[in-house]
C-alpha positions in Angstrom: 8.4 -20.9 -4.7 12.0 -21.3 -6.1 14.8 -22.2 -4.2 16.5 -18.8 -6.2 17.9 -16.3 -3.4 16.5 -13.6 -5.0 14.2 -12.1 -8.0 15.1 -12.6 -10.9 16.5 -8.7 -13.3 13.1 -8.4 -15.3 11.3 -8.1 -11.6 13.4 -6.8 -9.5 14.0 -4.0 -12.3 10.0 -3.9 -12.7 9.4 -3.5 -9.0 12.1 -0.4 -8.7 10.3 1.1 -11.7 7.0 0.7 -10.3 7.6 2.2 -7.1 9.9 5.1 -8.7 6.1 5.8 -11.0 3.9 5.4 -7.6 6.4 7.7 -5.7 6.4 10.7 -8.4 2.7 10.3 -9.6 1.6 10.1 -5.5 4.2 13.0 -5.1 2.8 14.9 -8.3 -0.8 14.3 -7.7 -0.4 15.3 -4.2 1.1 18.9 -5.2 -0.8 19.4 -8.1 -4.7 19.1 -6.8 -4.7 22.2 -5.0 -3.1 24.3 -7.5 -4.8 27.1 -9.4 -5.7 26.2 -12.7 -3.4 27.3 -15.2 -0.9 25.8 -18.0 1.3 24.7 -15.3 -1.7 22.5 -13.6 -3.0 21.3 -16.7 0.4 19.5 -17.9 1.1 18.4 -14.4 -2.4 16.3 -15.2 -0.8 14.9 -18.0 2.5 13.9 -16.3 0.4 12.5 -13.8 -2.0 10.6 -16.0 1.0 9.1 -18.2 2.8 7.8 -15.1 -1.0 6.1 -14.1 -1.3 4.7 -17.6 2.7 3.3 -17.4 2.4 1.9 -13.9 -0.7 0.3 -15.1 1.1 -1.5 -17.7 4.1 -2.6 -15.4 1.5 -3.8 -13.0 0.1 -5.8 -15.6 3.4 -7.0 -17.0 5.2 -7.6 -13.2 1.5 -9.5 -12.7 2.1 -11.6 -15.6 5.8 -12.5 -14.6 5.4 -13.5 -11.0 2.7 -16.0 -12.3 4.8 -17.5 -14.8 8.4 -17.2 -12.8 8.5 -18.3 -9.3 9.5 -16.0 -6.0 12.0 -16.7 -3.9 11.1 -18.7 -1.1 11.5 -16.3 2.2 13.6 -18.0 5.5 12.0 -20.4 7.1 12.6 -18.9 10.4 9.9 -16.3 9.6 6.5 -16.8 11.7 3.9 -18.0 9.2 1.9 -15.0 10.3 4.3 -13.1 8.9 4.0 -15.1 5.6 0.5 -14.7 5.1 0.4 -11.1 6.0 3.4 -10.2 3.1 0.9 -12.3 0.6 -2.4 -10.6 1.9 0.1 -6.9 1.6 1.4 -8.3 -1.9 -1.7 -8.9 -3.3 -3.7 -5.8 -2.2 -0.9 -3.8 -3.5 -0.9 -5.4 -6.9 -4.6 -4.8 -6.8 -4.5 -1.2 -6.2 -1.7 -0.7 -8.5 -4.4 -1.9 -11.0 -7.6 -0.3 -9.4 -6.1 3.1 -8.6 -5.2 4.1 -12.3 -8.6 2.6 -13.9 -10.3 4.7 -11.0 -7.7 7.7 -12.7 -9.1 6.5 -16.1 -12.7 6.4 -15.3 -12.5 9.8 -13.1 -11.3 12.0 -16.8 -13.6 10.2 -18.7 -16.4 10.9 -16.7 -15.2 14.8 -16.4 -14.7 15.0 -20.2 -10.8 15.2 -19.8 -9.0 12.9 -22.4 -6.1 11.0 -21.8 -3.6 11.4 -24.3 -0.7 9.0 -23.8 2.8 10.9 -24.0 0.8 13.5 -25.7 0.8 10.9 -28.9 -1.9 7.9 -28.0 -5.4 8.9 -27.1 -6.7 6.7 -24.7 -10.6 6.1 -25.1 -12.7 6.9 -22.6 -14.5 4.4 -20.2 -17.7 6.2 -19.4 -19.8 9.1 -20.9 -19.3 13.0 -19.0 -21.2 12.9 -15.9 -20.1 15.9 -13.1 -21.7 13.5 -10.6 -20.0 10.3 -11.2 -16.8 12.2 -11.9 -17.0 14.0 -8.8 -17.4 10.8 -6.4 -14.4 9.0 -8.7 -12.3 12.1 -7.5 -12.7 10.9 -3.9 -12.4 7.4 -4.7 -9.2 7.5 -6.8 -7.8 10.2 -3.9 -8.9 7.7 -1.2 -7.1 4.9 -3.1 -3.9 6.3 -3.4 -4.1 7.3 0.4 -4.9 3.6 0.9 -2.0 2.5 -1.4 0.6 5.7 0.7 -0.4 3.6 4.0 0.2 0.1 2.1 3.8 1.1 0.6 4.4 3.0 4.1 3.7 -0.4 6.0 6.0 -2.6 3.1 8.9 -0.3 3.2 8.7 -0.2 7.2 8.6 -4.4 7.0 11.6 -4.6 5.0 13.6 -2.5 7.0 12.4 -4.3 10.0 13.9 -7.0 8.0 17.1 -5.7 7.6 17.9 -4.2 10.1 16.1 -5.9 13.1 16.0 -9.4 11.9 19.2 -9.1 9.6 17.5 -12.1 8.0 18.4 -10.7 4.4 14.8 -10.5 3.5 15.2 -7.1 1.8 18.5 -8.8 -0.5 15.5 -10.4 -2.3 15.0 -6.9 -4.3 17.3 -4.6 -3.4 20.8 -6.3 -6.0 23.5 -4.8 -3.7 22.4 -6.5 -0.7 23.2 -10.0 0.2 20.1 -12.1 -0.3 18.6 -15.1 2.5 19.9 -17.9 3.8 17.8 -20.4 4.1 
């Protein structure tokens, strides 16, 4: 832990544009799965896919940052419940920000859909066309980002709780304009 009030630009700028990409792509994938198909649906896929395939590589980047730059320690007036339960929430969200867009990945593959990045990069795909497999990745990478809705629902709702309860300036960690702990 540092002694640093709050994150540091590079991840407080990567966590604003990793929830901005899970917002829209949750948003997008939501509205777009019912649709008829048509032109409209099919580049909606490919919106959807390229913000999957860019969260994926923020995850990966924000990943590498936090375990080579320290966080903030939070107030020591907070219960260490509390503590291990933002760690437990932390961690299970940087894992589904990882497992949801592989689960994407491996769901086109397996339906013979390519992923071209930005319309420019093919992506490869993980797996060989199988309906079946393709079919239960649907309801996996749906039930994932249900899972991940209910996660940011309960992180968003702690921070507030934070703010505005607590007023222990938990929530000035991330957000720049906000004045950050006092330990």
């Amino acid at each position: 832990m540092s002694d640093a009030a709050r994150y540091n630009p590079v991840a407080i700028s990567l966590h604003w544009l990793i929830a901005l990409l899970i917002f829209a792509g949750w948003g997008l994938g939501f509205y777009m799965s019912d649709l008829p198909l048509s032109p409209a649906k099919l580049r909606y896929y490919s919106w959807h896919k390229w913000m999957g395939v860019t969260t994926f590589i923020l995850a990966v980047l924000r990943a590498g940052w936090l375990a080579t730059h320290s966080a903030p320690r939070l107030p020591r007036a907070i219960p260490p419940w509390q503590t291990r339960t933002a760690r437990a929430t932390h961690f299970v969200l940087y894992l589904l920000m990882l497992v949801i867009p592989l689960s994407g990945w491996l769901m086109s593959s397996a339906k013979g859909v390519p992923t071209v990045y930005f319309g420019v990069l093919p992506i490869p795909d993980l797996i060989a066309k199988d309906k079946a497999i393709g079919d239960l990745l649907a309801v996996v990478h749906r039930s994932l980002a249900f899972g991940l809705a209910a996660l940011v629902g309960l992180h968003v709702a702690a921070a507030i709780k934070h703010q505005l309860m607590d007023r222990d300036g938990v929530m000035g960690r991330m957000v720049p304009f906000l004045a950050p702990p006092r330990n």
